[in-house]
C-alpha positions, 0 to 999 in steps of 0.5 A: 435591138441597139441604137447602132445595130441589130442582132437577127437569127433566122434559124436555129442553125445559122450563128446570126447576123448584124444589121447597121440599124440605119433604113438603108441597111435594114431595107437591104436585108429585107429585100434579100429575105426569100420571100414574105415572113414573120418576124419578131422584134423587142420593143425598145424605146424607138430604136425598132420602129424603122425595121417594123415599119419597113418590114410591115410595109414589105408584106411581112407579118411583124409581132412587137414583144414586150422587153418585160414579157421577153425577160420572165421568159428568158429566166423561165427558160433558164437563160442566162447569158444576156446578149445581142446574139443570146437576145436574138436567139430567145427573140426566135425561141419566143416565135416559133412557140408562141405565135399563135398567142401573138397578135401582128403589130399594124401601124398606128394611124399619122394622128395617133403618133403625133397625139402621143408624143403631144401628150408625153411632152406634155407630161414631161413639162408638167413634172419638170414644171411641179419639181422646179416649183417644190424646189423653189417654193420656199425662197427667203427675202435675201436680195439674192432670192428676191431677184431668183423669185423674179426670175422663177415667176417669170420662168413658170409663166413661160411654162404655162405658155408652153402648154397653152400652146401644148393644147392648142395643138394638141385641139387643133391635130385632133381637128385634122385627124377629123376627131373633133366630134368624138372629143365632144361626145366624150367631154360630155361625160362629168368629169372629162376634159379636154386632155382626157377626152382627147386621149380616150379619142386617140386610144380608141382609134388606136384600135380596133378593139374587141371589146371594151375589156380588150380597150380597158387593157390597151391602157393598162388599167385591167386588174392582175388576179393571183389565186392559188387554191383557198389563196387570194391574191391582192388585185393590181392593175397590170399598168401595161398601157400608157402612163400618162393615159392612166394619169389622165383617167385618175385625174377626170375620175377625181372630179367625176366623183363631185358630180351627181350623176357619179357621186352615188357610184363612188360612195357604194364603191367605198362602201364595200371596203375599198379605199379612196384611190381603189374607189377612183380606180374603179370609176376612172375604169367605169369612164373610160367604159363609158367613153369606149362605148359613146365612140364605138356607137357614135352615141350620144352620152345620157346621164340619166341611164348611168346607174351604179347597179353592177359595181363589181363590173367596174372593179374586176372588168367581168 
């Protein structure tokens, strides 16, 4: 995938082909493929998004590969060219062995699209908002500064302004989408406000998920475990998921250890040797859990059965 073309092979026989990466040019090779197949593609910014869309709607069994995956790959096979056709050529190598492993991509529902952006824009402006305000923060008294001070004041109740609106949007698409309710259910759960709860909302209707540990993964907070032998390996989270959604869970978890109904789980956490961040790690998993299984039930949260009887559940998802 480039912004301007795509490189495509469909054998291993043929030298491949190059694609204007335009909708009209993709529509036209689609069309002239003999029949439905199935087809892969590197995930690449949002560069792919017209030819899985299209070729999805086609009837096409379409697998979306992860440019993280398909790089150890190419080195584990020994590759080492780096190309358009040598990218198309490992992209083929990858299908033929591996899909039965592969899950076909399906389109995100219109409302879940629109939230992400919604919640990316957001967090870009927060950063560029937090990064002016260090910058900034230490003006002196000159004549100079003082009118720089006025104009940064000014300039951060713009920013405030724009993400006000930010949420209002971002509650009203969550209305339209016919979400509300389940944003409500989840901002029952101490510690959820209303950009997580909106969040955990959007996720879950990305799905359907298996189950809660296949949810856990969608948002990159399952934990990677490298043994080897008598060899233990440090415990990571994979962080395959959305950034920003882990932010979020981090954030809600940082005020849920404040309340009574998670104040005892978070400390029994620290008890067993874990630190501050690993402990708001194993709570911010233990919420989105408990948001999963409110929105997969359509039950209502009851704190007084959230008791800390299995916290290795929490830190290791078994």
């Amino acid at each position: 995938m480039a912004k301007t073309t795509l490189a495509i092979r469909t054998t291993w026989q043929d030298a491949g082909v190059t694609v204007e990466n335009t909708p009209s040019a993709i529509r036209h090779y689609l069309r002239g493929l003999p029949g439905r197949v199935a087809l892969a593609v590197e995930a690449t910014g949002h560069y792919h998004q017209a030819l899985i869309q299209q070729a999805q709607a086609l009837g096409h069994t379409v697998y979306v590969i992860d440019g993280y995956r398909l790089s150890r790959y190419r080195d584990s096979v020994g590759v080492r060219a780096k190309t358009d056709a040598c990218d198309a050529a490992l992209i083929l190598r990858y299908l033929t062995h591996e899909h039965t492993q592969l899950r076909p991509w399906t389109p995100p529902p219109a409302a879940y699209t629109d939230l992400q952006h919604l919640l990316h824009h957001r967090a870009l402006l927060i950063l560029q908002r937090t990064q002016l305000s260090q910058s900034l923060e230490a003006l002196g008294d000159g004549v100079g500064e003082r009118a720089l001070r006025t104009a940064y004041k000014a300039l951060m109740a713009h920013f405030d302004r724009v993400l006000k609106h930010l949420l209002a949007t971002l509650q009203a698409r969550l209305q339209q989408a016919g979400w509300a309710d389940d944003v409500k259910r989840c901002r029952q759960i101490e510690g959820l406000g209303p950009l997580s709860a909106g969040m955990l909302v959007t996720h879950f209707h990305r799905g359907p998920f298996r189950n809660a540990d296949a949810f856990i993964a969608f948002l990159g907070m399952d934990v990677r475990v490298r043994d080897s032998g008598t060899f233990r390996g440090r415990r990571k989270l994979t962080q395959k998921g959305d950034p920003e959604a882990r932010r979020l869970l981090y954030l809600a978890a940082m005020a849920a250890r404040r309340s009574q109904a998670w104040k005892r789980f978070y400390d029994r956490t620290l008890a067993r040797g874990l630190s501050r961040i690993q402990a708001l790690v194993c709570l911010a998993r233990k919420l989105a859990r408990v948001a999963y299984a409110l929105l997969r039930d359509q039950s209502q949260y009851q704190p007084k059965m959230i008791q800390p009887k299995i916290i290795q559940e929490a830190c290791t998802g078994t």
